[in-house]
N, C-alpha and C positions, 0 to 999 in steps of 0.2 A: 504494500500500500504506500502510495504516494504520500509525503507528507502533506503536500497540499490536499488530498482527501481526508484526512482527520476533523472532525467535527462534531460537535454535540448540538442535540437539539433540548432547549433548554423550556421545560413547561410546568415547571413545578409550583410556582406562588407568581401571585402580581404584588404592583406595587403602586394605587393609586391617591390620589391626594388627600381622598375623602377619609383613608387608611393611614396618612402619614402624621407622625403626634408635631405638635408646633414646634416643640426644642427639637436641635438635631441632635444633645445627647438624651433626651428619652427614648429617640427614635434609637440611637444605637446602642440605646441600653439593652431594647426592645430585643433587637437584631443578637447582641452581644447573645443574652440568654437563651435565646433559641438557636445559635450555635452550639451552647453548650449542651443544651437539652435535646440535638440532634445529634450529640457523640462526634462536631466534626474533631478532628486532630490539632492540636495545639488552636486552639481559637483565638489566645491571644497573641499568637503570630503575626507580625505587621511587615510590611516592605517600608525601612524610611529612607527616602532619597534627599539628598544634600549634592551641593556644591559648593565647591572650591573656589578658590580668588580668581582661577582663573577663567572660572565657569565652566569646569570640564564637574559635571554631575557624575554621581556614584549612587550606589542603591546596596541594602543588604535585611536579610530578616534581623528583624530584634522581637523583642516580647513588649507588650505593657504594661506595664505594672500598676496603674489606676487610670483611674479617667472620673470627670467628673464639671461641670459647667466653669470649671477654669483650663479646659485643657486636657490634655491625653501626656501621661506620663511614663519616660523611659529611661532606666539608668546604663550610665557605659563610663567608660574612662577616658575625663578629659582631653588627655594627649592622642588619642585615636585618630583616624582618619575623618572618621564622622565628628569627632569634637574638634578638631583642625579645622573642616568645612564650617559647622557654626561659630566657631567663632569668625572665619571671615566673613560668613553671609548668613544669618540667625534667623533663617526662611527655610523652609523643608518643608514633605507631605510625605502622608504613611497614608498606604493602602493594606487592607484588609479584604483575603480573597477566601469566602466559605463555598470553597466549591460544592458540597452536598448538598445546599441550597440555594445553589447558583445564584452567589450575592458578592458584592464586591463592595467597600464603602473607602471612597478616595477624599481625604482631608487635605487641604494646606493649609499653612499661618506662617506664625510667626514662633522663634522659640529662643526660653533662658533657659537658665538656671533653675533648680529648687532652691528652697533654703536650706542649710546646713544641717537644720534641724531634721527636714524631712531627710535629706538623705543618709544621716546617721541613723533614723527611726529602720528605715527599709535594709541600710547594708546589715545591722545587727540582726536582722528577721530571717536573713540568708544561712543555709548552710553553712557548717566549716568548712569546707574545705572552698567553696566558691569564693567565702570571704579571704581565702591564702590564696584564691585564685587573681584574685584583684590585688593583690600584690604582687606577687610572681609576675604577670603576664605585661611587658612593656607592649602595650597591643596595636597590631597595624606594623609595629618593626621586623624587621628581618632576627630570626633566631631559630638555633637546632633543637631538636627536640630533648638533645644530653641538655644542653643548659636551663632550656625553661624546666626540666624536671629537677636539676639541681638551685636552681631558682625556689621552686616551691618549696625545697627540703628545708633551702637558708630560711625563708621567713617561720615557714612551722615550726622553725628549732624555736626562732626567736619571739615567736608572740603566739606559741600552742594553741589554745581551743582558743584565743581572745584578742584578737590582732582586730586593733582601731582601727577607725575607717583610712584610706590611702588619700592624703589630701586630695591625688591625681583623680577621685573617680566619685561619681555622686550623679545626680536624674537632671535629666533636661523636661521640660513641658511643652508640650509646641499648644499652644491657644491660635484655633483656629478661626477662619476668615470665610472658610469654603468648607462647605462636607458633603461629598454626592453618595445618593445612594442608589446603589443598581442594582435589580431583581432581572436576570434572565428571563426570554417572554421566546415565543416562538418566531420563526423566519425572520429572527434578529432583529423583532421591533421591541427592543428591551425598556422596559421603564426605567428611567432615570431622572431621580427629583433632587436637583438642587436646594443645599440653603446655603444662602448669603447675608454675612453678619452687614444687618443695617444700623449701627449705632448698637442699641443695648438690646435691638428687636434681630429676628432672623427673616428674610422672604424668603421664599420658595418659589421657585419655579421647575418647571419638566425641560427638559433637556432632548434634543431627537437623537435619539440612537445610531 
């Protein structure tokens, strides 16, 4: 089979305005839960895309770790490629693709920092060994795999089950501008409803597939 013959035909749920809740995070609250309550795989799996000073864009899955009417929240380490990107351009978008209910929901904004607070709350909720993990890991850099495992040995020597947080690493929030949501529809007349932050209100509009 050809790859250009691969294709699905998509018929599972609609997506019309009469059905869509006014905030777009009630709607993806909405969405979020019955991902979960459909067993898809990692749900809270995102694509978040950045770019660079130079405007050469990069893309990778992360996880979220909350969300909530100030933003959609993700932790990584500073020095990263992706925290290299925002700090030069503090704009991103994360997409969420639940194929078994042939849904996609694509945000942008804009994105900081947490507070200090918050990401000390989240890094101490984490695993051990993830939290040695974010020391050990100069991440996005070139290294063999002897050294990052002797990496990990040095810090577990040195701060056992209880290693602080690594100033280099803590959540960004991206507070969004745009959030589209997309319900797969038949012979690719897919619903897709916009919302756009109008001041402190959201519009909505349908989008043509």
């Amino acid at each position: 089979m050809s790859v250009s013959d691969l294709r699905q035909s998509y018929e599972k749920n609609v997506l019309l305005e009469s059905q869509a809740a006014a905030s777009p995070f009630d709607q993806f609250s909405r969405w979020f839960d019955e991902a979960i309550a459909a067993k898809v795989p990692e749900p809270n799996a995102m694509t978040l895309a950045t770019v660079d000073a130079s405007g050469q864009p990069s893309a990778r899955i992360v996880l979220i770790k909350g969300y909530d009417e100030r933003g959609f929240t993700f932790f990584t380490t500073y020095e990263s490629r992706k925290g290299q990107d925002l700090l030069a351009e503090p704009r991103a978008s994360l997409l969420f693709f639940w194929q078994p209910l042939e849904r996609q929901v694509r945000i942008e904004g804009v994105v900081e920092k947490v507070p200090a607070e918050e990401s000390d709350a989240y890094y101490h909720s984490r695993p051990a060994g993830s939290r040695i993990g974010a020391w050990a890991s100069p991440q996005s850099q070139p290294i063999t795999r002897e050294a990052l495992e002797a990496r990990e040995k040095e810090f577990r020597e040195r701060f056992g089950d209880a290693p602080p947080r690594p100033p280099h690493w803590g959540g960004y929030r991206l507070k969004p501008t745009a959030i589209e949501f997309w319900q797969g529809r038949p012979s690719r007349l897919h619903d897709r409803l916009r919302y756009v932050a109008d001041g402190s209100a959201w519009k909505i509009d349908r989008l043509s597939p």
